[in-house]
N, C-alpha and C positions, 0 to 999 in steps of 0.2 A: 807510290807511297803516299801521295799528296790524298789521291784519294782515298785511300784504308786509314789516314787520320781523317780525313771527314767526317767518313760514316762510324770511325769510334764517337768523336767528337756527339752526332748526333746519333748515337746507340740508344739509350735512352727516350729518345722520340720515335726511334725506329721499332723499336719493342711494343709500345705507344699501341704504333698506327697498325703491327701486327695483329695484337693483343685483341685490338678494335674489330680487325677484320675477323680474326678466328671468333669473336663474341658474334658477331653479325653474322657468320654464318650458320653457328651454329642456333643462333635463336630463330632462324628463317626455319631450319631443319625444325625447330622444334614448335616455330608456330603451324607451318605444312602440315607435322606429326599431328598438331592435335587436333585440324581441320581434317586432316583425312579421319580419325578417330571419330569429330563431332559428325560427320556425313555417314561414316557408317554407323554411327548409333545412330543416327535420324531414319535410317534405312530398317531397324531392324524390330522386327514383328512382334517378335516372343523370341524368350529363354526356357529351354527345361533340361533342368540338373545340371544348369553352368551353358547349355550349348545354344548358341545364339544361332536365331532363324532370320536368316534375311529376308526384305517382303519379294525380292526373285527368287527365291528358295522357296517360299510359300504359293507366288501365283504357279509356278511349276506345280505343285502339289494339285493345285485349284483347277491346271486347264487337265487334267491327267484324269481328275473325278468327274470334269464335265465331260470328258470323253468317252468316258465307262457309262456317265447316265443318259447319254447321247444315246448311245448304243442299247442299252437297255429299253428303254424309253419310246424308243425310234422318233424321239422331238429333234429339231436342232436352234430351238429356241426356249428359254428360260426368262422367269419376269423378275423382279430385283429382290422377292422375298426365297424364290428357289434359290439365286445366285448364293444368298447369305446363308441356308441351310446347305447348297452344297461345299461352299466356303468353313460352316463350324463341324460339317461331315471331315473333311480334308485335316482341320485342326485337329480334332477328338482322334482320326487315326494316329496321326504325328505323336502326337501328345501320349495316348496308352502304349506303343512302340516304342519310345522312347525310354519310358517308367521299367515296361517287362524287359528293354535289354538290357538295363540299368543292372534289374535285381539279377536276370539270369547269367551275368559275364559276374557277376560275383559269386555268385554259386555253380557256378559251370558248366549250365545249360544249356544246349545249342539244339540246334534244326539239322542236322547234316544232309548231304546233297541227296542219298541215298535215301534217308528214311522222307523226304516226301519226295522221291521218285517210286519208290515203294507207295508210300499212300496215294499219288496219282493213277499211275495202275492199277492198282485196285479198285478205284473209287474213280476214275476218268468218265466213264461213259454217263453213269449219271449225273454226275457234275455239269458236262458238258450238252448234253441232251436239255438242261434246265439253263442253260446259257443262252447268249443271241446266236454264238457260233454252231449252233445246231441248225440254225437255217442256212449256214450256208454250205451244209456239210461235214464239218467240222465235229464229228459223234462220237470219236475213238482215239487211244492213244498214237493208231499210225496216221492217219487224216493231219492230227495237230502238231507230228513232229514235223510231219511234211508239210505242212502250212509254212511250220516255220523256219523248214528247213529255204523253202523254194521264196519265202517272203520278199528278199532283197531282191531279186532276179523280176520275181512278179509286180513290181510296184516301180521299177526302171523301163520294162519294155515296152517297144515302140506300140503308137497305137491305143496306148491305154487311154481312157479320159479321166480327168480330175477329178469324178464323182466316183469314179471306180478303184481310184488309187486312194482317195481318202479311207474309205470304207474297208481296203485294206488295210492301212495305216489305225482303224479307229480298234478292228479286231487284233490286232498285234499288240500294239498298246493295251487295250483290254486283258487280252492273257495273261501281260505283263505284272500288269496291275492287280490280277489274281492272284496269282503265283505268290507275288510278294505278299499280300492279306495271305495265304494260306500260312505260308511260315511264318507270317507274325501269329496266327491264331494258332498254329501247333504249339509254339512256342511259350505262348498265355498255356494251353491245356497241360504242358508239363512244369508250369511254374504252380497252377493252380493244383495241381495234381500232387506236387511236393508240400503245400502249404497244407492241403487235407492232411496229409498223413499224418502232421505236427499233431492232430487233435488225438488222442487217447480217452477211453472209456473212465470213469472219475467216481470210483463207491461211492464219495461223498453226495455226487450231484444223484445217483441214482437211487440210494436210501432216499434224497430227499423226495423226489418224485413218487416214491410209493407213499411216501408220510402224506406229500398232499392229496394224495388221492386214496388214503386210507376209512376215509368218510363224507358222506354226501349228507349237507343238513339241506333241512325246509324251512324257512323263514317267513314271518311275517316282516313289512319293510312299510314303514312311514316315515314319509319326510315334507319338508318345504322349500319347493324352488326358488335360487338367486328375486328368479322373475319376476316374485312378487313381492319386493320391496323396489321401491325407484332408485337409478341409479343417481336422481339429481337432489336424494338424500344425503350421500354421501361424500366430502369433498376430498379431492387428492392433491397432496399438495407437490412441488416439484421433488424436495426432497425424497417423499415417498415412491415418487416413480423410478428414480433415482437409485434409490436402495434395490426396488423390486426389480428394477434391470438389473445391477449389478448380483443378482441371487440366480436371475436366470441368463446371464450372460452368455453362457457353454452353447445354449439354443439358438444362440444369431449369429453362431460363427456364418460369412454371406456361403461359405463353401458347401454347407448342409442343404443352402435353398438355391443355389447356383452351381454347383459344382466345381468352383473354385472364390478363389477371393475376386471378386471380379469388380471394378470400379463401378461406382452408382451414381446416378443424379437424381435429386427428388425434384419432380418439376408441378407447375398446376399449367392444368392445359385446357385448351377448348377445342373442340371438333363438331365442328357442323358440317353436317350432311349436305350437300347437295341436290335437292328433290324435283323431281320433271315438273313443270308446273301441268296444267290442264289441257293448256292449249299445244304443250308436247305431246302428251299421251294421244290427244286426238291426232296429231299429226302421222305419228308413229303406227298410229292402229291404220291410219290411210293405206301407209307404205307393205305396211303386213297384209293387207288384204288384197294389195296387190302380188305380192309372194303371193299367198295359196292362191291366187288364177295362176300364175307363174307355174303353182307345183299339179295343176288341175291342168293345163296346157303340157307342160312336161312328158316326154319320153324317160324311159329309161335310163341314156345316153345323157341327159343335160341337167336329169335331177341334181348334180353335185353342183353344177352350173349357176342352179338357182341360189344353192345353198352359199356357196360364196358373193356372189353380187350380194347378196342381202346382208353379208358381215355374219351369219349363225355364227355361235359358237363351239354348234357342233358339225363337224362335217359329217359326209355321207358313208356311213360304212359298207353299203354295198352286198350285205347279206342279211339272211333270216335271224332272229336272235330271242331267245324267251324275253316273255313279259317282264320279270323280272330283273334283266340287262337295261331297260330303257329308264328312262327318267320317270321318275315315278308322277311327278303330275299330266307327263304321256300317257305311260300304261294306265291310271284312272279314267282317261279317257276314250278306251279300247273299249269296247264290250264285248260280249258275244254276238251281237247284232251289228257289232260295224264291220262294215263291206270290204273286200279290196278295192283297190284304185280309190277308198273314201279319203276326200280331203275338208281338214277343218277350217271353212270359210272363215268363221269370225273368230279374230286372234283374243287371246285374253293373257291376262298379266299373271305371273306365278310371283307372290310376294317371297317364297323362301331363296331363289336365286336371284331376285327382282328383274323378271324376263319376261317379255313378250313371245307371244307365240302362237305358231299354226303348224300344223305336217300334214304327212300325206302317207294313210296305209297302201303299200303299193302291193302288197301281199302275204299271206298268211300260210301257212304250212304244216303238216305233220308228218313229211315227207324229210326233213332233215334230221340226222341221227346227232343222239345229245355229243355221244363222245366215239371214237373210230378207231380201232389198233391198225398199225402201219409197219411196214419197214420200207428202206429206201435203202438209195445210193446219190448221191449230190457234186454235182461238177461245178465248182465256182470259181472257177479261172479267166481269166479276163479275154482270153479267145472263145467267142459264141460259139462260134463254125467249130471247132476240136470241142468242145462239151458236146454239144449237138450230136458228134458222131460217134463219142462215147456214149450216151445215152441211145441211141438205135443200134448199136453193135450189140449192149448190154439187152437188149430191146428181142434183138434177135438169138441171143444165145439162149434168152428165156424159153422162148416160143419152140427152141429146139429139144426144152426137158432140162437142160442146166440148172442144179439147185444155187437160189438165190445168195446163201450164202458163200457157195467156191466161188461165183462170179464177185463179190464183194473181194473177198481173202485175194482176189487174185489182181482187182484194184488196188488193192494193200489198205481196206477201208474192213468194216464192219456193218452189219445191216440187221441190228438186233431189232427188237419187234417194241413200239412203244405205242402210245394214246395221244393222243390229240382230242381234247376236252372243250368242250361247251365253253367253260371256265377259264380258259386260254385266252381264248381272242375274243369273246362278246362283250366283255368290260372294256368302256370308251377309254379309256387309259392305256391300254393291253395294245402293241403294236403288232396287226394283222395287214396281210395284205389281202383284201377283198377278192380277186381272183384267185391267190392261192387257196382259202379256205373255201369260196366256191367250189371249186375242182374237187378239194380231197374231202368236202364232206358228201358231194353229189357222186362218188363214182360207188361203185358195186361193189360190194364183197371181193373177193378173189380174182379181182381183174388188176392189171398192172397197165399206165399208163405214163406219160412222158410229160413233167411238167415245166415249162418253161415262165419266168417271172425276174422281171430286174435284177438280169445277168445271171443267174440260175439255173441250170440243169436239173432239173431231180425223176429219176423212175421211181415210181411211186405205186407202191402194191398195196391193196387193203386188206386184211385179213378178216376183221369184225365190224360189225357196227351195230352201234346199241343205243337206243332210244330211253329217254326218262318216262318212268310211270306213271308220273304224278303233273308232269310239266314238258309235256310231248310238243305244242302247238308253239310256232316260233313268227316272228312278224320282221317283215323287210319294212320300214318307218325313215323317210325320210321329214327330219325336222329342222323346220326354222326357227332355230332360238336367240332371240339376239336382247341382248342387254337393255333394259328402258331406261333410254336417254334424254340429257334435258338438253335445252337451246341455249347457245351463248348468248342470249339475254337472259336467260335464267341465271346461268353460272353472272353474269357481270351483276345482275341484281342483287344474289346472296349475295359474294363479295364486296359490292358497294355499302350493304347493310353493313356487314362484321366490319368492314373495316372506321363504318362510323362513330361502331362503339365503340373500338380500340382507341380513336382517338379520341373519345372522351370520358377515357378510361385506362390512362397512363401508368397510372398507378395500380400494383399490383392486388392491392386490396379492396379498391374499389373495384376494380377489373372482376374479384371473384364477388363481388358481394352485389351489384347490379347486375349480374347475369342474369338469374332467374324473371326477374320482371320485365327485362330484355328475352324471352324466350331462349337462354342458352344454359348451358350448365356448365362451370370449371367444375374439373375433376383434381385431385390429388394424387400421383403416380409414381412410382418410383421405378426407373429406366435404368435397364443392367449396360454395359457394354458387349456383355455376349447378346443382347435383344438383335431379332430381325427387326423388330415392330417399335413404334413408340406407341403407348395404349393401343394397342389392339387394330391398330390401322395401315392398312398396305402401302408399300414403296412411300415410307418415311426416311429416306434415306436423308436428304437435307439434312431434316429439321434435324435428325440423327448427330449431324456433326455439326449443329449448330449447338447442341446440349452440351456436349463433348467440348466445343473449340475452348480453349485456353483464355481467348480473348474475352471467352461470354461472361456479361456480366450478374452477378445475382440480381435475382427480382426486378429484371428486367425484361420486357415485353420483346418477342422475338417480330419478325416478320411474320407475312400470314405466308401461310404455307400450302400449294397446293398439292394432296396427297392420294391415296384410297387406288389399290389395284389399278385394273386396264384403264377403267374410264374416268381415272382421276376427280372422283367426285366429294373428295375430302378438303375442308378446309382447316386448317392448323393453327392456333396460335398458343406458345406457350410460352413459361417463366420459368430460369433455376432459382430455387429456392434452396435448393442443400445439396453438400457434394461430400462423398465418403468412397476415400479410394484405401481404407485400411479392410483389414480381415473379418469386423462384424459390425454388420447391420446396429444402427444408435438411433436415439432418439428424434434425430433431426428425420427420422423414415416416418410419413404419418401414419402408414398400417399400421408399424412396430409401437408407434407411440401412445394409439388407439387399443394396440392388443394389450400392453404394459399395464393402461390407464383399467381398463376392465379388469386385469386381473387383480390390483390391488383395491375396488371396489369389492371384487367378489370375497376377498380376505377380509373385508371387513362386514360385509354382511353374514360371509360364515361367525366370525367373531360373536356377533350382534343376536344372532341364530343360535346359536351355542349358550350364551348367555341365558336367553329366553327358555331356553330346555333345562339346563340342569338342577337338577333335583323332582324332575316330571317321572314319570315313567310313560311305559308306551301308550298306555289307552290317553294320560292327558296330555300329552303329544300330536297322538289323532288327532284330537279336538282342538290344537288349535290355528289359531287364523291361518288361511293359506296354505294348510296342509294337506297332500295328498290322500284319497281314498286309499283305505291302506292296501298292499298288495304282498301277495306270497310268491316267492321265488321259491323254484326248486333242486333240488341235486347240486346246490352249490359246493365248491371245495375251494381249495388253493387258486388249483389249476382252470377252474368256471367261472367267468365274471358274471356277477348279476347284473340282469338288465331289470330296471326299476321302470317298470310302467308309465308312461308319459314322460319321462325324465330322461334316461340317459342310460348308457350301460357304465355300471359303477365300480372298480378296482377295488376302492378302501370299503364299500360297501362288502365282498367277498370275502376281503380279507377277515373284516369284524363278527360276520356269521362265522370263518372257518374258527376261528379262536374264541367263540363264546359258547360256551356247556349248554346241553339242550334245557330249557324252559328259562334259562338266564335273557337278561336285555342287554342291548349296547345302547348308549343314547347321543347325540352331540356327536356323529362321523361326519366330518368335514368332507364333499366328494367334489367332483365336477360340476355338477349343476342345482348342486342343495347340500340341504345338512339333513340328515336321518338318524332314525331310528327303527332297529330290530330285534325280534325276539325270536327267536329259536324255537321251534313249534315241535320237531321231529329230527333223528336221526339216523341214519342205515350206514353200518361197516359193510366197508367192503372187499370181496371175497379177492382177494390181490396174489397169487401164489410170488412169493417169494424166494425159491431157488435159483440154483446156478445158473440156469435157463432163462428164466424168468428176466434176471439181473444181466444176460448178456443181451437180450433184446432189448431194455431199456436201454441198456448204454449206448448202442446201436441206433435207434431211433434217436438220444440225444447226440451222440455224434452228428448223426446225418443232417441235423440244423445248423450244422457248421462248415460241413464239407462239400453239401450240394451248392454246386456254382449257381446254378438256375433252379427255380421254383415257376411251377405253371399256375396260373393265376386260373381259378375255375370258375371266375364267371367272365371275363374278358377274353381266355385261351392265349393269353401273353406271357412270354417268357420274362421272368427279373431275374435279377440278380438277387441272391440271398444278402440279410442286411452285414452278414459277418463278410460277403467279398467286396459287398459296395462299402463298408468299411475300411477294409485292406487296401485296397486301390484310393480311397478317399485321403488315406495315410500316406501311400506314397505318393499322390498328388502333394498333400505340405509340404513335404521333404524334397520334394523336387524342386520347390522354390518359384514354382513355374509364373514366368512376367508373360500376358497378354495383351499388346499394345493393337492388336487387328483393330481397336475400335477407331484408331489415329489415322487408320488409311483406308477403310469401307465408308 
C-alpha cells in the first residue's frame, strides 16, 4: 500500500519521465526516418513519371550495355568519352520504356509472350545471323533455345576456364538484353501504329493545297542585304533584348536543343594544346625508323610483335583487305609500282590523326574473293575433344553423299546458306578473327572443311565466291601508326607557361582580355549536363564536376586541368560565369545572347530599309545603294520558296509573289536576310484535276507527313524521326517530369 501511495503521490512526474521517453523515441524514429530518406535521395539518379532510379539501378543498366557493346565490338576496353555515350545509350533506353509503358498500360497495349515468340520465329535466323551469336553457332530458333536451354549446366561444369565461361555469361546476357529491346520496340510500333491512325484526311487542308498550287508566277526580285549597313550603327539597349527574348521565348525551351530541360553552365575557358616541340619529333622519327628495320627484318610470325613494342595504334589484321579499308594517308601511298615485302623507311607525320608513321606491304593479291556464300554447322561447347568429334562425324557422313541439310536437322541446328562480305571484317572497327577469315575466304568453291578457332567448331562448305569488278586487288599492310608525342619537358614547359599567366591573371576579366597578346584564346561556352565533353575536348571528366560541384564558385578561376583523349595532351582552365537549371535557355547564355542581339539589329535595319523604299517603285529600288543585281525566280507558288540569288532562300519573299496579280509590285518584304522588292512578270495555271481521285491522293500524301515514323534522309541515307513523332515523344518527355541528376555522379 505504502507503495501505490508513492507512486500516486509522484504520478504526475511519472507521466513526466514517460511522456519524455515516448517523445525521445519517437523523434530518434523520426530523425533515422529522415536520414534513411536524405541517403536515398542522395543515391538517386533520375525520376521518370514519378518512378525513382537509384544510381545501383542505373550502373546495373550501364554494366548490362557494356556487356552487349563488349560483345559486339569484340573490345573489352572503353576510354571515358565511350563510358559516357554508352552511360546516355543506357539512360535514353530507360527513359523511351518508361514514357511507351506509361502511354500503353493506359491504353491497353501490350507485347504478349506469343506474338514475339511468333515474330522470333519468323524473323530468328536473320536477326541472329547479323548478331555476334552467329559465330558461335547460334543461327536458328533450335541452336538458341538450346543454348539456353543447356546455359546453366554449361557455364558450372568442371574444367571450364574463366575466359570461356565469361563469353558464355556475355552471350546470355546479350540475348537477354535483346529480347527485352525487341518488346520494347514492338511495343513503340503499336503505340506509333495507333497514334497514326488518329490522323484522318481534312477537305479543308486538301482544297488548300490545290489553291496553292493552282499557279506558278515568274518574278523579278530586288533587294538589299542586312550586310550592308554596319551592325555598330545600330544600338540595343537591354530593354530591347529583353522584349525580343521575351517574343521569341517558345524557341529556347533547353528541351528543343537538348532533349530535355537539362541543367547548364556557362563558363569561359581556355584550352592549350600540348605540341611536341622539335627536338620530339626528331626523337620519335629515330625510334620509327627503327620500327621499319624492325618491319624490314620481320617474318610473318612477329609482324604483330613489332607492331605492339612500338605502341601503333593499329594492330595487325592478318589478311588481305582493299585499298579502300586502309587508312587513307596509307592507301595514297600504295602505287601500282609498289612491291610486296616494300617497306617505308622514312616515317612521316600525318597532321589529320597527328601520327607518325611507317608500314610494310607484305603482300598484294587478286586471288581473294570480295564476298563468299557459305553454310555451316558450329560446335561451341566448352568440350574441344566432343566438338572436334562432332565436326569429323559430320565430316564423314558428308563424304558418304548425306545432304547437308538432314545432317543439320538431325543436330537440331539449321544450315541455311548466307555471305560473308568484304564489308564484314576489313573495317579496323569490325571484329574478325584473322585466321578465321584466312580459311573461309582462301578455300574453293564446293569443298567443305573443318574449322577450328577459340573454342570453336565450325564445318564450313563454300558454295560461291565472287570477286569485285571494279576493286578486285586487296593488300596484306602492316602499319606502325603511333601518336606524335611530346617529352615531359615539353608538357612541364607548357604548363609552367599557363600556369604563370593564371597567376597573373586572377581575375576573370583580365584572364579573358590578356589572352590573346599572351598567345591564348578564352572561349565562351555553354556546358549541358547531358555533355560527354567540356568544349569539344576529351576525357574532361574532372573539370566536368568541377563546373557542376555545388561548391564552385562564380567567376572564379578553376585549377588547370590536364585533359584531351589517350595522350592527354589538353590543358584546361576554366570560370563559371552563369548557371541555368530551369526549362529555357536566357540571357545569361552568350550564343543566345549574341543570337537575340542580332536579331533585334536586324528589326531594325529592316525598319530603316523599309523606310528608305516606300513610295519607290521597283526600277528606283534597283538603283539604290546596296542593292542587289536584280534577279528572276521562277514557278514560285505557295508551296516553292524563292531562293534569291546571293541572299538566302526567302519564305515572305514566295509568299508576296503568290499574292500579287501579274505585272503588280510588292515593295518593303521584310525577310531573313534583307528587305525586297518584286514584280510579277508572268503567270501560268495550272492543270490540277480536281476530283475524287485526285482529292484522295492528296489527302494521302498529307496524311503520310504525319504518320510516317521515319523519313530517309537522301543525301546522308539516315533514318529520322518525322517532326510530328519527335514532337509526340518530345511531349511526353514534359509530362513525364523527368529529373536527371547522372551529371552528380559521372
Amino acid at each position: 500500500m505504502a507503495t501505490l501511495q508513492k507512486l500516486r503521490s509522484k504520478s504526475a512526474m511519472l507521466i513526466l519521465f514517460v511522456g519524455l521517453a515516448l517523445f525521445a523515441f519517437i523523434a530518434e524514429e523520426f530523425v533515422r526516418s529522415l536520414s534513411s530518406g536524405k541517403a536515398e535521395s542522395s543515391q538517386r539518379i533520375g525520376q521518370v513519371n514519378g518512378n525513382n532510379v537509384s544510381n545501383q539501378e542505373f550502373n546495373s543498366m550501364v554494366r548490362e550495355l557494356e556487356s552487349v557493346t563488349r560483345l559486339q565490338s569484340g573490345r573489352d576496353n572503353f576510354t571515358d568519352d565511350e563510358h559516357a555515350q554508352i552511360r546516355q545509350e543506357a539512360w535514353d533506353n530507360y527513359v523511351e520504356a518508361q514514357l511507351i509503358q506509361k502511354e500503353a498500360e493506359e491504353l491497353g497495349l501490350m507485347v504478349t509472350d506469343n506474338e514475339l515468340q511468333q515474330f522470333l520465329t519468323t524473323n530468328i535466323s536473320p536477326i541472329l545471323r547479323q548478331s555476334p551469336m552467329a559465330y558461335f553457332g547460334i543461327t536458328d530458333m533450335a541452336s538458341l533455345q538450346r543454348f539456353l536451354t543447356e546455359y546453366p549446366t554449361m557455364v558450372s561444369q568442371p574444367g571450364i576456364s574463366t575466359e570461356q565461361a565469361n563469353m558464355l555469361t556475355m552471350l546470355h546476357d546479350y540475348w537477354l538484353y535483346y529480347e527485352r529491346q525487341l518488346r520494347n520496340d514492338m511495343l513503340k510500333s503499336k503505340f506509333e501504329a495507333l497514334y497514326a491512325s488518329l490522323f484522318i484526311s481534312n477537305p479543308v487542308a486538301v482544297q488548300a493545297d490545290f489553291e496553292a498550287r493552282a499557279k506558278d508566277k515568274d518574278a523579278a526580285v530586288v533587294g538589299i542585304p542586312y550586310s550592308t549597313l554596319k551592325d555598330e550603327d545600330f544600338e540595343v539597349t537591354e530593354s530591347e533584348l529583353q522584349a525580343k527574348y521575351d517574343e521569341l521565348k517558345p524557341q529556347f525551351r533547353k528541351d528543343l536543343r537538348y532533349g530535355s530541360a537539362a541543367a547548364t553552365r556557362n563558363i569561359k575557358f581556355l584550352d592549350v594544346r600540348i605540341e611536341p616541340s622539335t627536338a620530339d619529333i626528331d626523337e620519335q622519327m629515330g625510334y620509327m625508323r627503327e620500327a621499319a628495320q624492325q618491319l624490314t627484318d620481320s617474318t610473318d610470325i612477329d609482324v604483330q610483335a613489332v607492331l605492339a613494342a612500338n605502341q601503333s595504334r593499329l594492330s595487325y589484321q592478318g589478311f588481305p583487305v582493299k585499298k579502300s579499308s586502309l587508312p587513307s594517308d596509307v592507301a595514297s601511298r600504295i602505287t601500282d609500282e609498289t612491291p610486296a615485302g616494300f617497306v617505308l623507311m622514312e616515317p612521316y607525320i600525318n597532321q589529320t590523326d597527328t601520327t607518325i608513321n611507317v608500314f610494310k606491304l607484305i603482300g598484294r593479291t587478286t586471288a581473294v574473293p570480295d564476298s563468299v556464300q557459305y553454310r555451316m554447322i558450329r560446335f561451341a561447347t566448352a568440350n574441344a575433344a566432343s566438338n572436334r568429334a562432332k565436326a569429323d562425324s559430320i565430316m564423314a557422313l558428308l563424304g558418304n553423299g548425306v545432304p547437308f541439310d538432314s545432317i543439320a536437322k538431325d543436330y537440331g541446328t539449321q544450315a541455311d546458306t548466307a555471305w560473308l562480305t568484304s564489308a564484314m571484317y576489313e573495317p579496323r572497327t569490325a571484329h574478325a578473327d584473322a585466321d578465321m577469315v584466312k580459311k573461309m575466304t582462301s578455300q574453293a568453291a564446293g569443298t567443305t572443311e573443318v574449322i577450328e578457332a577459340g573454342g570453336v567448331c565450325t564445318v564450313f562448305r563454300v558454295l560461291d565466291r565472287r570477286f569485285s569488278a571494279t576493286d578486285r586487288e586487296k593488300f596484306d599492310v602492316a602499319i606502325v601508326k603511333v601518336p606524335l608525342k611530346f617529352s615531359s619537358d615539353t608538357e612541364k614547359a607548357t604548363k609552367n607557361k599557363l600556369s604563370q599567366y593564371v597567376a597573373k591573371n586572377l581575375n576573370v576579366e583580365d584572364f579573358e582580355k590578356n589572352a590573346v597578346q599572351n598567345g591564348y584564346m578564352v572561349r565562351n561556352y555553354t556546358v549541358v549536363s547531358t555533355d560527354n565533353r567540356v568544349g569539344g575536348v576529351a576525357q574532361t571528366r574532372d573539370i566536368f564536376h568541377w563546373i557542376f560541384d555545388k561548391d564552385t564558385k562564380f567567376n572564379t578561376l578553376s585549377d588547370i586541368y590536364t585533359c584531351g583523349g589517350k595522350d592527354y595532351d589538353h590543358l584546361v582552365v576554366a570560370a563559371v560565369v552563369g548557371a541555368n537549371d530551369g526549362e529555357y535557355a536566357t540571357l545569361d547564355d552568350p550564343e543566345l545572347r549574341e543570337y537575340i542581339q542580332q536579331q533585334v539589329i536586324n528589326d531594325k535595319k529592316a525598319a530603316k530599309l523599309q523606310e528608305q523604299m516606300a513610295g519607290k517603285n521597283f526600277a528606283a529600288i534597283a538603283q539604290m545603294e546596296g542593292a542587289i543585281d536584280p534577279d528572276t525566280v521562277r514557278n514560285v507558288n505557295f508551296t516553292v520558296n524563292a531562293n534569291v540569288a546571293h541572299i538566302a532562300t526567302e519564305p515572305t519573299v514566295s509568299a508576296a509573289i503568290a499574292r500579287t496579280a501579274k505585272g503588280a509590285e510588292a515593295v518593303g518584304i521584310k525577310g531573313l536576310a534583307g528587305v525586297y522588292a518584286v514584280k510579277v512578270v508572268n503567270e501560268t495555271p495550272n492543270e490540277i484535276a480536281q476530283d475524287d481521285a485526285a482529292k484522295e491522293t492528296v489527302g494521302n500524301r498529307l496524311i503520310s507527313m504525319y504518320t510516317q515514323p521515319y523519313q530517309m534522309n537522301p543525301y546522308t541515307g539516315q533514318r529520322t524521326a518525322s517532326q510530328y513523332y519527335q514532337q509526340l515523344y518530345l511531349n511526353l518527355r514534359r509530362n513525364a517530369n523527368i529529373k536527371d541528376n547522372r551529371y552528380l555522379f559521372y
